[in-house]
VEXFI-89794 format. One line per field, with one value per atom (N, C-alpha, C, O): atom name; x, y, z; residue number from 1; residue in three letters. Coordinates in steps of 0.05 Angstrom, whole numbers, plus 5000, padded with zeros to 4 digits. Each point is the difference from the previous one (the first is absolute). Example, Ala and Ser with C-alpha at 12.3 -4.5 7.8 and 13.67 -1.06 7.14 Angstrom:
2
domar: (N,CA,C,O,N,CA,C,O);
X: (5264,4982,5018,5021,4972,5016,4985,5010);
Y: (4886,5024,5024,5000,5021,5024,5022,5022);
Z: (5156,5000,5000,5013,4973,5001,5014,5004);
tike: (1,1,1,1,2,2,2,2);
pado: (Ala,Ala,Ala,Ala,Ser,Ser,Ser,Ser);
//
This chain:
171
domar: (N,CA,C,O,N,CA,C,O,N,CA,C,O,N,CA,C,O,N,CA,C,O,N,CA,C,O,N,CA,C,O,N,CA,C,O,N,CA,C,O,N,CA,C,O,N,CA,C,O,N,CA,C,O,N,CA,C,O,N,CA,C,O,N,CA,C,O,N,CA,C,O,N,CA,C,O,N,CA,C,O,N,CA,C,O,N,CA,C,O,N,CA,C,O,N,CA,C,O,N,CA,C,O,N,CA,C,O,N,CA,C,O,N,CA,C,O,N,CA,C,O,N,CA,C,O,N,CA,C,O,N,CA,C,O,N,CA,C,O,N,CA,C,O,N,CA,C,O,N,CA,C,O,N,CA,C,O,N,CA,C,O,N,CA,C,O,N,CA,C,O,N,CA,C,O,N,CA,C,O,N,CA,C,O,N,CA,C,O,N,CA,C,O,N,CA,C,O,N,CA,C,O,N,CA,C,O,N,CA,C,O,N,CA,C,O,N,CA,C,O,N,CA,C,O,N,CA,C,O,N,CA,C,O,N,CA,C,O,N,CA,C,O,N,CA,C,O,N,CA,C,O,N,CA,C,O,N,CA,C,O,N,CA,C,O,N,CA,C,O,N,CA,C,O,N,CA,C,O,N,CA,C,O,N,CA,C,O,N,CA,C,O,N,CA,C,O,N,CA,C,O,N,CA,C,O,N,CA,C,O,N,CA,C,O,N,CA,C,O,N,CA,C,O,N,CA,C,O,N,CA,C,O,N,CA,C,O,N,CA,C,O,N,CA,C,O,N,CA,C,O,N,CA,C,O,N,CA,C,O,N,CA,C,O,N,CA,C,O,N,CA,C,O,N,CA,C,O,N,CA,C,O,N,CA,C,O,N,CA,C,O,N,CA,C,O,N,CA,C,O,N,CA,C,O,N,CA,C,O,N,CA,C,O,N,CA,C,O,N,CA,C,O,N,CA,C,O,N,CA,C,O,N,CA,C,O,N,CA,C,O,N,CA,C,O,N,CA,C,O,N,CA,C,O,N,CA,C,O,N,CA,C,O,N,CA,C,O,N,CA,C,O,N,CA,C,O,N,CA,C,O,N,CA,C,O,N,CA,C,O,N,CA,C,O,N,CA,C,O,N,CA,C,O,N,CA,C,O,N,CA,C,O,N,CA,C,O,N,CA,C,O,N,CA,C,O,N,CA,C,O,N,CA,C,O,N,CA,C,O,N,CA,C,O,N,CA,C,O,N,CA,C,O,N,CA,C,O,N,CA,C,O,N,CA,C,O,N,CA,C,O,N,CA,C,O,N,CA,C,O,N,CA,C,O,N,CA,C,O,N,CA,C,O,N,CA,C,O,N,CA,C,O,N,CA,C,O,N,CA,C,O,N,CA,C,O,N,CA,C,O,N,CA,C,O,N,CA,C,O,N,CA,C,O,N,CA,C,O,N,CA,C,O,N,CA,C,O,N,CA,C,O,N,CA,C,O,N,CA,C,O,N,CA,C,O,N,CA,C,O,N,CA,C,O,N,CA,C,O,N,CA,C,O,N,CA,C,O,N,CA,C,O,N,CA,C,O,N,CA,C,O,N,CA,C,O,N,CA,C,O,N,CA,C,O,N,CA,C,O,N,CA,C,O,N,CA,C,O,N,CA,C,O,N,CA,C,O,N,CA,C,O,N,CA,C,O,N,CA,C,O,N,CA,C,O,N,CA,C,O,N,CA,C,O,N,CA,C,O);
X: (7415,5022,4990,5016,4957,4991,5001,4999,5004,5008,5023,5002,5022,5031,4990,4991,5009,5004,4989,5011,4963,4982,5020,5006,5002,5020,5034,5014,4990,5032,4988,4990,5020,4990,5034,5023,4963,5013,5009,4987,5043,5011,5018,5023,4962,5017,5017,5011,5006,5030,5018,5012,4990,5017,5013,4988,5037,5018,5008,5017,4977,5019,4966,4983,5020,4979,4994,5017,4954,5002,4996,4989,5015,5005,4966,4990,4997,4985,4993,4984,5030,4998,4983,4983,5018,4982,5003,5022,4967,5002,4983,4975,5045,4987,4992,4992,5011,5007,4966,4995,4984,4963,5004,4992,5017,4994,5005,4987,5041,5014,4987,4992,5002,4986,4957,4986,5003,4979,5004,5012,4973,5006,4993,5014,4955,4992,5017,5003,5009,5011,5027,5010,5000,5029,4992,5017,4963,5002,4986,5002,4986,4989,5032,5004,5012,5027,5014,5004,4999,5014,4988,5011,4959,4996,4993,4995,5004,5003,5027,5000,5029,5019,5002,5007,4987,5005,4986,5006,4966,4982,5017,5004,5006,5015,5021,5013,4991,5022,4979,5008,4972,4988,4998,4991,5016,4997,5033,5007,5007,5024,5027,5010,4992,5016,5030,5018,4980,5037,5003,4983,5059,5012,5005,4999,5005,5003,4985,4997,4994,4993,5026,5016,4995,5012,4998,4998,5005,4990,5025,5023,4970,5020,4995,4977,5045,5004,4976,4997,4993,4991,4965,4992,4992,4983,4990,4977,5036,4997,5010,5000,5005,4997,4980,4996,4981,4982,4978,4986,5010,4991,5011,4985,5047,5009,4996,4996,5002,4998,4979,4999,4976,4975,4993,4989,5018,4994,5024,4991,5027,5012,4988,4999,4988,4981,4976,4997,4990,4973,5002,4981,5049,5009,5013,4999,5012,5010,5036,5013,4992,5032,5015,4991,5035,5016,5005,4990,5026,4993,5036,5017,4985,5036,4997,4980,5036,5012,5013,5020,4970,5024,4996,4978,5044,5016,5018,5008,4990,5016,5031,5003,5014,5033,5001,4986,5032,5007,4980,5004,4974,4975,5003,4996,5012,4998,5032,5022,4973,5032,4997,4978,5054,5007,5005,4998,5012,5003,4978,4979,5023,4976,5014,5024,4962,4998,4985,4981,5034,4986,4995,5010,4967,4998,4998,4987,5024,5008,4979,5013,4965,4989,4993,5001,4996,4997,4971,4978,5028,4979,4994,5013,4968,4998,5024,5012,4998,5023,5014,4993,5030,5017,4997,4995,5011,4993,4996,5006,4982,4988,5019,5012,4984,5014,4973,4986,5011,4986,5020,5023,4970,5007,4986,4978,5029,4987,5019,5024,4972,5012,5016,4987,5035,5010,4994,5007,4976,4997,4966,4988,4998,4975,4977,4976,5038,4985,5021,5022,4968,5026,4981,4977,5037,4988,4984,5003,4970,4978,4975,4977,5035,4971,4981,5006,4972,4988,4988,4997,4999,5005,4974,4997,4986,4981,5016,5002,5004,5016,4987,4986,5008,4969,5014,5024,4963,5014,4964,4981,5018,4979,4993,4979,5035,5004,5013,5012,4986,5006,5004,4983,5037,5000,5016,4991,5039,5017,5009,5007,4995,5004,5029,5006,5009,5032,5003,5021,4961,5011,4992,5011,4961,4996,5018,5011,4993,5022,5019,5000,5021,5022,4994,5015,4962,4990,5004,5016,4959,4997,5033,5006,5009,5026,5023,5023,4967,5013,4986,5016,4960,4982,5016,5008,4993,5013,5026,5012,4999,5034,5000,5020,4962,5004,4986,4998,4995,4995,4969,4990,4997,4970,4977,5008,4973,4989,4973,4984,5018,4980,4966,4998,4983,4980,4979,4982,5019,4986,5012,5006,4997,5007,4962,4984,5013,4974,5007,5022,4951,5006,4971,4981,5014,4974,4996,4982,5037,4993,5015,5019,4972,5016,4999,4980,5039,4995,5003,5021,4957,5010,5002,4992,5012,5008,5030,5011,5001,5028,5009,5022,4962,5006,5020,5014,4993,5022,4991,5021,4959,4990,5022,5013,4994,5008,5034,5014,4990,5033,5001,5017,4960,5000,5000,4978,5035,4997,5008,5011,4982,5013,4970,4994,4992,4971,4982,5003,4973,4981,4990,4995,5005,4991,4971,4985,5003,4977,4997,5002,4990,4981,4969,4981,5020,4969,4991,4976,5031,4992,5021,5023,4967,5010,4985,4977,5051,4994,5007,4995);
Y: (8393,4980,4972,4982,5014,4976,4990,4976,5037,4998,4992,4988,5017,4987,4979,4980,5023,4979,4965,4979,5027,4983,4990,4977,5046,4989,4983,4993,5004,4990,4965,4994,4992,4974,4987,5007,4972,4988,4968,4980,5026,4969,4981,5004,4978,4979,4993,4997,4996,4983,5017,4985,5044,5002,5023,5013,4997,4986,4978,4988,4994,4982,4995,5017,4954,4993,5018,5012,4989,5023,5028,5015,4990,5028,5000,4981,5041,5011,5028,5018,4980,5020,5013,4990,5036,5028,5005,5011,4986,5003,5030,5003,5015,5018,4995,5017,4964,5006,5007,5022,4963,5001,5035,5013,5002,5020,5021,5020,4973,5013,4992,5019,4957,4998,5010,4991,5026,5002,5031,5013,4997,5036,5021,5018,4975,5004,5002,5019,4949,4997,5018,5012,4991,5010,5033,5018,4986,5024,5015,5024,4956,5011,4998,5015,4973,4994,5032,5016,4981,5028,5029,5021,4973,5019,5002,5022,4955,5004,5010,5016,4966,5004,5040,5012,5003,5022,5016,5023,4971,5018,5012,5023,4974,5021,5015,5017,4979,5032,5013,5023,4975,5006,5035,5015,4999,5031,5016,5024,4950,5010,4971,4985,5018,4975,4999,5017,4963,5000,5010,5004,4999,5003,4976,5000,4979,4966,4980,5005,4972,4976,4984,5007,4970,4996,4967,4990,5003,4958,4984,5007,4977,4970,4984,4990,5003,4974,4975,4999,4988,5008,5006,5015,4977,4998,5029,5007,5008,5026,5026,5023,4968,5020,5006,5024,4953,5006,5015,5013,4987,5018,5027,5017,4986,5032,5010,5024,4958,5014,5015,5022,4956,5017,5019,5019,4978,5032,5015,5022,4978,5020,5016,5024,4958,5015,5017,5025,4959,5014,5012,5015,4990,5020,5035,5023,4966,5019,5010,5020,4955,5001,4991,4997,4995,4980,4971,4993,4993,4972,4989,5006,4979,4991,4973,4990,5001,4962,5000,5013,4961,4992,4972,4990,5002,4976,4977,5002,4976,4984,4999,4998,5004,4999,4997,4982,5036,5003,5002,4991,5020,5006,5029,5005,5017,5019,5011,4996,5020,5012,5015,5010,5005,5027,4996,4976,5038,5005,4988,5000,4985,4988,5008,5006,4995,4993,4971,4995,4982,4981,5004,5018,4959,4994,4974,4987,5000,4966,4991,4997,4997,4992,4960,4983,5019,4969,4986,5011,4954,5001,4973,5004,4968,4984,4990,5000,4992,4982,5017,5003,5014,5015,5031,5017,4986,5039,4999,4981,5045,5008,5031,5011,4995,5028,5019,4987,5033,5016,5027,5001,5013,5021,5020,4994,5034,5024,5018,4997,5018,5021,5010,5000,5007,5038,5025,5022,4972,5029,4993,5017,4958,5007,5014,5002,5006,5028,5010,4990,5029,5027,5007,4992,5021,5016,5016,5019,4972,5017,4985,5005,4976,4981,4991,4989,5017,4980,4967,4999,4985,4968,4987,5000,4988,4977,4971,4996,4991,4970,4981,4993,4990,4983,4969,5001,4971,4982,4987,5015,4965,4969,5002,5011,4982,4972,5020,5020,4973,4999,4980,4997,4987,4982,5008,5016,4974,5009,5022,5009,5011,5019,5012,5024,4959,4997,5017,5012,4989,5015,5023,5014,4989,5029,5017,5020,4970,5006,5015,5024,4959,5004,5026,5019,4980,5014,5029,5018,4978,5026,5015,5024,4953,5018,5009,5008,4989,5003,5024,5018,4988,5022,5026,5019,4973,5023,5002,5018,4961,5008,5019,5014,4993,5013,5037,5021,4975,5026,5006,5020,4960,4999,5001,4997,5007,4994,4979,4997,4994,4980,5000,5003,4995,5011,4976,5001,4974,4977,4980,5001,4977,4975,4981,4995,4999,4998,4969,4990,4995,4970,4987,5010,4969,5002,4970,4999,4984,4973,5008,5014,4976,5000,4966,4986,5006,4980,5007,4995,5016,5012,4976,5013,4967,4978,4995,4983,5032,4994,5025,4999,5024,5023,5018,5013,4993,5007,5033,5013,5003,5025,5005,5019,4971,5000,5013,5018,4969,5008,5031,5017,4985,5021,5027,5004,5012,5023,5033,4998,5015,5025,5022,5023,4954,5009,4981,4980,5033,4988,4967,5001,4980,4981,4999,5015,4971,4994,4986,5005,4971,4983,4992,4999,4996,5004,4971,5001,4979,4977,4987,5007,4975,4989,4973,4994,4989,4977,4993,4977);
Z: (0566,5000,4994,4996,5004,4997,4973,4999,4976,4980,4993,4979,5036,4999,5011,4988,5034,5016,4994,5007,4976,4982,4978,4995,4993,4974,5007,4981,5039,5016,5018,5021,4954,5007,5019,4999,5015,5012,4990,4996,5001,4992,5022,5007,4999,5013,5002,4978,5043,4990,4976,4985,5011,4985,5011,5017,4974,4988,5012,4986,5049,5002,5025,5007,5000,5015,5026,5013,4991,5028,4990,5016,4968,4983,4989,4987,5022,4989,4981,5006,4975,4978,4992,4987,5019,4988,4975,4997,4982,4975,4991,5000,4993,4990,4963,4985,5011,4965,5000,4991,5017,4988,5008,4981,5041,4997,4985,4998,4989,4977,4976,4986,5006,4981,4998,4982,5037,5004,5002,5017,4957,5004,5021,5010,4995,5024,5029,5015,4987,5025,4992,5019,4957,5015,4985,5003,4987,5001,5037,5005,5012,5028,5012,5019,4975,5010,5004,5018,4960,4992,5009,5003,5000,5008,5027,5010,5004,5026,5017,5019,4963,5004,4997,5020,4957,5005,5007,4993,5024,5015,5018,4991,5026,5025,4984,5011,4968,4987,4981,4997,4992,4978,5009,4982,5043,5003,5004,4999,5005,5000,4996,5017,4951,4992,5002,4998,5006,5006,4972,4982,5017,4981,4986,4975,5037,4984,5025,5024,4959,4999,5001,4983,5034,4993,5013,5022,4953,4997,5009,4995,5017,5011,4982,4998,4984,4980,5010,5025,4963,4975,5003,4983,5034,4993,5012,4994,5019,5006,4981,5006,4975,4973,4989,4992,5004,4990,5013,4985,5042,5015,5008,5009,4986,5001,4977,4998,4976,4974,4993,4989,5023,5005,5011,4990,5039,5015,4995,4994,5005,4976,4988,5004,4973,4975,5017,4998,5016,5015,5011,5005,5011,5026,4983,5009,4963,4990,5003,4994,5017,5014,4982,4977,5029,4990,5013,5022,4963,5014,4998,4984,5035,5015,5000,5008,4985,4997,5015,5000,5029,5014,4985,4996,4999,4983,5026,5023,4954,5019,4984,4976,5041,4986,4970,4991,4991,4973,4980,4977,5030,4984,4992,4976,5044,4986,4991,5012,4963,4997,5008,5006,4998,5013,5021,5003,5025,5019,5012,4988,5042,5016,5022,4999,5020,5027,5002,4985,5042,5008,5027,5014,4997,5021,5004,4983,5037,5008,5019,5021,4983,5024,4998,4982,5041,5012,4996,5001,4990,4991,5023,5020,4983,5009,5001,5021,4959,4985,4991,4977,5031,4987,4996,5017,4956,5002,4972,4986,5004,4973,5003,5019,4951,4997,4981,4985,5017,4983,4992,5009,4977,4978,4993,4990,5012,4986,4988,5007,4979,4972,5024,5021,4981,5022,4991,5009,4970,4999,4990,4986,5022,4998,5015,4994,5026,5022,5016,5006,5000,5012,5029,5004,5012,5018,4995,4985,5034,4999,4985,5004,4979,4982,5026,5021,4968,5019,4987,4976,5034,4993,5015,5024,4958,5009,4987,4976,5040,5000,4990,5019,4958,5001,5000,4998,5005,4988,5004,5004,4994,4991,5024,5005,5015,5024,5020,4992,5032,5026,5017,5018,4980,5020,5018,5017,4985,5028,4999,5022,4951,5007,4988,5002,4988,4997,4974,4996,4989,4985,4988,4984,5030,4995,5021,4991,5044,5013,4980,5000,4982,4990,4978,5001,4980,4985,5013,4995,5027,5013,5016,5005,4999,5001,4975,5006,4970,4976,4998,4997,5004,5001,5007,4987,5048,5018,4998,5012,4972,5000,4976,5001,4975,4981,5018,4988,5037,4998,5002,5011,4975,4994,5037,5022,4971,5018,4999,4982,5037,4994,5014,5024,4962,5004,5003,5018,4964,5015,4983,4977,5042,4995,4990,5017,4954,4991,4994,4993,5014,4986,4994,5012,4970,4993,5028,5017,4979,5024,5018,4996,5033,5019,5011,4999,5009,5012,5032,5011,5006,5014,5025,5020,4987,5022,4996,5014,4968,4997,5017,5011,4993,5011,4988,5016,4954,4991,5000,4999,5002,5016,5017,4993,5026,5026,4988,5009,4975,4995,4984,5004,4980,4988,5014,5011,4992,5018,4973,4978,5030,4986,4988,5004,4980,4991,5009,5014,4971,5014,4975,4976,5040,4988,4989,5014,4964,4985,4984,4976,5037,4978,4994,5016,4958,4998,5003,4998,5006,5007,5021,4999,5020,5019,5009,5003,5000,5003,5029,5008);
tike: (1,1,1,1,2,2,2,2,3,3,3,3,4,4,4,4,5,5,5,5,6,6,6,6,7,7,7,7,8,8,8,8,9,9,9,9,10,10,10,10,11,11,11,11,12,12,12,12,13,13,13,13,14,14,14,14,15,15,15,15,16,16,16,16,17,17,17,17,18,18,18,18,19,19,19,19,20,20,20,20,21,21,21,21,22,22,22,22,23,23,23,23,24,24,24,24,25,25,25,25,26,26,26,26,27,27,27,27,28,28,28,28,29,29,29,29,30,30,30,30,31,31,31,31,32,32,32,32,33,33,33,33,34,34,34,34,35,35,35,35,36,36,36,36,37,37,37,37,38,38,38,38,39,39,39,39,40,40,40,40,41,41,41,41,42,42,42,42,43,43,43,43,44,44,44,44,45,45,45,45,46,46,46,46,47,47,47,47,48,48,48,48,49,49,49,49,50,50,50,50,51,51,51,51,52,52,52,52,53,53,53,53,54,54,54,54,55,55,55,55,56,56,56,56,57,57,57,57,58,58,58,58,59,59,59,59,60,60,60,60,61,61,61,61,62,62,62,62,63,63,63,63,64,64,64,64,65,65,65,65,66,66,66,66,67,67,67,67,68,68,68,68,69,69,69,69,70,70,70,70,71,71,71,71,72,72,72,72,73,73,73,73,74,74,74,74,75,75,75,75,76,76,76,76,77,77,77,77,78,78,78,78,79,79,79,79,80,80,80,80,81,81,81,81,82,82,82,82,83,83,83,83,84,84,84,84,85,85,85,85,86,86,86,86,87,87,87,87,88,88,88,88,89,89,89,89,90,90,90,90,91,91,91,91,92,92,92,92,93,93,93,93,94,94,94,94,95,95,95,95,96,96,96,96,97,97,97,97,98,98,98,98,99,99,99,99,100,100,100,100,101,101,101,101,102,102,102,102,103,103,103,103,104,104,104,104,105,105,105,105,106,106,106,106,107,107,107,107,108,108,108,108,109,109,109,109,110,110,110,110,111,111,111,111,112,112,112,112,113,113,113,113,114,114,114,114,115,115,115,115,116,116,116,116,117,117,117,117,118,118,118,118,119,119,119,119,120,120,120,120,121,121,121,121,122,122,122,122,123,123,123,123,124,124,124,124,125,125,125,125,126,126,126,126,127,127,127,127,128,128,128,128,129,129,129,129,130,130,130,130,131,131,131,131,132,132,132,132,133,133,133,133,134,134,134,134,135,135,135,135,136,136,136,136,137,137,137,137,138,138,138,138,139,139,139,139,140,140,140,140,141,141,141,141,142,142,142,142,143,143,143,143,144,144,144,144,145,145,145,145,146,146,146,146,147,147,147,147,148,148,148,148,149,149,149,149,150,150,150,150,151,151,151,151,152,152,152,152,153,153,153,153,154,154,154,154,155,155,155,155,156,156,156,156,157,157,157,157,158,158,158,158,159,159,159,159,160,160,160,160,161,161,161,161,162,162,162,162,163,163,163,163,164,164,164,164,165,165,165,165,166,166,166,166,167,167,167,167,168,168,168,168,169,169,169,169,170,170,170,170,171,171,171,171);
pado: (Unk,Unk,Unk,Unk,Unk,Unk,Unk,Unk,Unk,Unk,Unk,Unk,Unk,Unk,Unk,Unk,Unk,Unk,Unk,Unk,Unk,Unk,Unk,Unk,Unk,Unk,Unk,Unk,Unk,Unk,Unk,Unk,Unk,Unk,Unk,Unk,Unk,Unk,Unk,Unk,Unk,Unk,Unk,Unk,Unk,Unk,Unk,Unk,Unk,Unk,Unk,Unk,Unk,Unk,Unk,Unk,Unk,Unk,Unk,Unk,Unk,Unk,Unk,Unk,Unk,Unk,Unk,Unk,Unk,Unk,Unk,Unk,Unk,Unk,Unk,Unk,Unk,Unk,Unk,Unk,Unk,Unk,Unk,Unk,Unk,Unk,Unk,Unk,Unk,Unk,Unk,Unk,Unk,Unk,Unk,Unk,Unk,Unk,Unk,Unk,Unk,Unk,Unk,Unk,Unk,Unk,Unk,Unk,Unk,Unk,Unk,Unk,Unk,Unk,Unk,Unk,Unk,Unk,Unk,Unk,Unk,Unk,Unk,Unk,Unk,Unk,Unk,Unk,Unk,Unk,Unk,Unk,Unk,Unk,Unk,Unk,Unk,Unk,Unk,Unk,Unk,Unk,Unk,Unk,Unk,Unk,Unk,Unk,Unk,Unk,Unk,Unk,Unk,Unk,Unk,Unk,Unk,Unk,Unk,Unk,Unk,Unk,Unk,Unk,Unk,Unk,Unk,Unk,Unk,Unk,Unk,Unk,Unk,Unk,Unk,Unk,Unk,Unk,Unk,Unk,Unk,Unk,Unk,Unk,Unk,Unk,Unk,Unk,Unk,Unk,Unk,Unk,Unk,Unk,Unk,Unk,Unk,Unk,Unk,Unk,Unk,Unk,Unk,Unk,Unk,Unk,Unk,Unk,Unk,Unk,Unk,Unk,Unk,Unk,Unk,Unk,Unk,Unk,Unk,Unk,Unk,Unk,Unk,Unk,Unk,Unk,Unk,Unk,Unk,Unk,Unk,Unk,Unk,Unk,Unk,Unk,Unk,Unk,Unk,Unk,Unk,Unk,Unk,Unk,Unk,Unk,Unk,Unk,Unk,Unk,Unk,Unk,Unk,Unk,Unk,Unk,Unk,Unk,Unk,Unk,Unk,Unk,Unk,Unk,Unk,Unk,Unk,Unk,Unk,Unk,Unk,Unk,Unk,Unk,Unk,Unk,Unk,Unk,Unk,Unk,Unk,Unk,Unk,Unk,Unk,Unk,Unk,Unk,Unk,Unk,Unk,Unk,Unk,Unk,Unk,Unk,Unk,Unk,Unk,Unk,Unk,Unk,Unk,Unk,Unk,Unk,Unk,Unk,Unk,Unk,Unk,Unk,Unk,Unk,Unk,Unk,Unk,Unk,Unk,Unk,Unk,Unk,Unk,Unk,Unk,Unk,Unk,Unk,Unk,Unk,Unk,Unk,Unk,Unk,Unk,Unk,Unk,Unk,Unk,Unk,Unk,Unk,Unk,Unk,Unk,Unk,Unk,Unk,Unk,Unk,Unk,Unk,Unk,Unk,Unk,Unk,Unk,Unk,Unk,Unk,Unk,Unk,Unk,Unk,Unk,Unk,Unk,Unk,Unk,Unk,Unk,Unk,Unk,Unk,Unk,Unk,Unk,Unk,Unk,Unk,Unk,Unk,Unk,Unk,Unk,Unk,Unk,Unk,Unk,Unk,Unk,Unk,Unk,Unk,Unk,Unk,Unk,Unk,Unk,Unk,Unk,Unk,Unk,Unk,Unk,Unk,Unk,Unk,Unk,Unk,Unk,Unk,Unk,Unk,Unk,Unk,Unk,Unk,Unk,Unk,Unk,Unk,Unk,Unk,Unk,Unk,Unk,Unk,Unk,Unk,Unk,Unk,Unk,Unk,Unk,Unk,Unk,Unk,Unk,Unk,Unk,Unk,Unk,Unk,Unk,Unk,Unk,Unk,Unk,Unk,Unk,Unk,Unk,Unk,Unk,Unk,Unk,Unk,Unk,Unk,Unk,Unk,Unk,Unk,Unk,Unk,Unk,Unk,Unk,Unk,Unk,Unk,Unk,Unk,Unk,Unk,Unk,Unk,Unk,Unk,Unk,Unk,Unk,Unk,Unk,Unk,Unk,Unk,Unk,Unk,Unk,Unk,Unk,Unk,Unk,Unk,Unk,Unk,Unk,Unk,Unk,Unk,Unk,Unk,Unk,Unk,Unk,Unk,Unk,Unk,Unk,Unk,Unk,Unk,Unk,Unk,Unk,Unk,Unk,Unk,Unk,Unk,Unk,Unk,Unk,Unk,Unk,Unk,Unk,Unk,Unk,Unk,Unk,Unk,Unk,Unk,Unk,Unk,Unk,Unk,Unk,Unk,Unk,Unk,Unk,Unk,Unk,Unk,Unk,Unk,Unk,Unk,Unk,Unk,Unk,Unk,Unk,Unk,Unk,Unk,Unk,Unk,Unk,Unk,Unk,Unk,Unk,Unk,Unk,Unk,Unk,Unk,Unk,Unk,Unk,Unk,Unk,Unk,Unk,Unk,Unk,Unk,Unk,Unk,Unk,Unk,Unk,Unk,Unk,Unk,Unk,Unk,Unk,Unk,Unk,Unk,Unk,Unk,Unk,Unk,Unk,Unk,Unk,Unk,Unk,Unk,Unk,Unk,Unk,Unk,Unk,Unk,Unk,Unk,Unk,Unk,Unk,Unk,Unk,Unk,Unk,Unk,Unk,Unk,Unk,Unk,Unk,Unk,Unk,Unk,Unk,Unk,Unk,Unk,Unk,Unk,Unk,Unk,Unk,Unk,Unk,Unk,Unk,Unk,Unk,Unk,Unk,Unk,Unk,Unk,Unk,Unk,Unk,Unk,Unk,Unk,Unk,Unk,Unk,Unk,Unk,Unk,Unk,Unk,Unk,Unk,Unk,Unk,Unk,Unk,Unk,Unk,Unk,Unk,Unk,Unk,Unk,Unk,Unk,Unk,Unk,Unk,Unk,Unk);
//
C-alpha cells in the first residue's frame, strides 16, 4: 500500500479553506501506482469473483472498469439524476447541506448477482450508504463495500453496515 499511498498528494485549502484534499489524479496518472490499485482492490475476489463491479459516478468508474476487466465480471453505473436512459431506480440521501440523489439501470442486476461496490473516497459515508441500498433493492447481494481513500476521522465506516468495508489507504 505504500505505493498508493506515496502517489495521493495532499492539497491545501481546497475546495474551500480548512479542506485538506486527497488527490488521487498522480496515482491515476502513474502506471505502477494504479495498476497496485487495481490489483489490490481485486485481491480478496481473485478465487471467487463477483458477478459485477459496480462504480459510483464519477471517479469510481474507473476503478470498477478495471477490476471488472481483471475480475472477469461485468461492470454497473450508479449515476447522478438523468444520466442514464431507460428505466432507473433512485435513491435520495442527506448530505451536510441538503440531499443528493443517485441512480441505477432496474434491470442492471436481478436477484442473486453478487456485487463488489467500489467508489475513490470514503468520507461520511452518504453515498455509498445510498448506493449499497440501490444494490439490495434490485435483489443483488452485496459482498464488499471497496474504496481506495478513507478519510477515516470523519468515521463514515460507521454508517456503512450490510458488507464488509475496505480501504486500501486511510487517513
Amino acid at each position: 500500500m505504500n505505493i498508493i499511498k506515496a502517489k495521493i498528494r495532499a492539497i491545501p485549502d481546497f475546495p474551500k479553506p480548512g479542506i485538506l484534499f486527497r488527490d488521487i489524479t498522480p496515482l491515476l496518472q502513474d502506471p505502477e501506482g494504479l495498476r497496485a490499485t487495481i490489483e489490490a482492490l481485486c485481491e480478496p475476489h481473485l478465487d471467487n469473483p463477483p458477478d459485477f463491479v459496480a462504480g459510483i459516478e464519477s471517479r469510481g468508474f474507473i476503478f470498477a472498469s478495471a477490476m471488472a476487466v481483471r475480475l472477469g465480471c461485468g461492470c454497473v453505473l450508479i449515476r447522478k439524476p438523468g444520466k442514464l436512459p431507460g428505466k432507473v431506480r433512485r435513491q435520495t440521501y442527506d448530505l451536510e447541506y441538503g440531499t443528493d440523489t443517485i441512480e441505477i439501470h432496474e434491470d442492471a442486476l436481478t436477484t442473486g448477482d453478487r456485487v463488489v461496490l467500489v467508489d475513490d473516497l470514503l468520507a461520511t459515508g452518504g453515498t455509498m450508504e445510498a448506493a449499497a441500498k440501490l444494490v439490495t433493492s434490485l435483489g443483488a447481494t452485496l459482498l464488499e463495500q471497496a474504496f481506495v481513500v478513507e478519510l477515516g476521522f470523519l468515521e463514515g465506516s460507521k454508517r456503512l453496515g450490510g458488507a464488509p468495508v475496505r480501504s486500501l489507504v486511510t487517513y
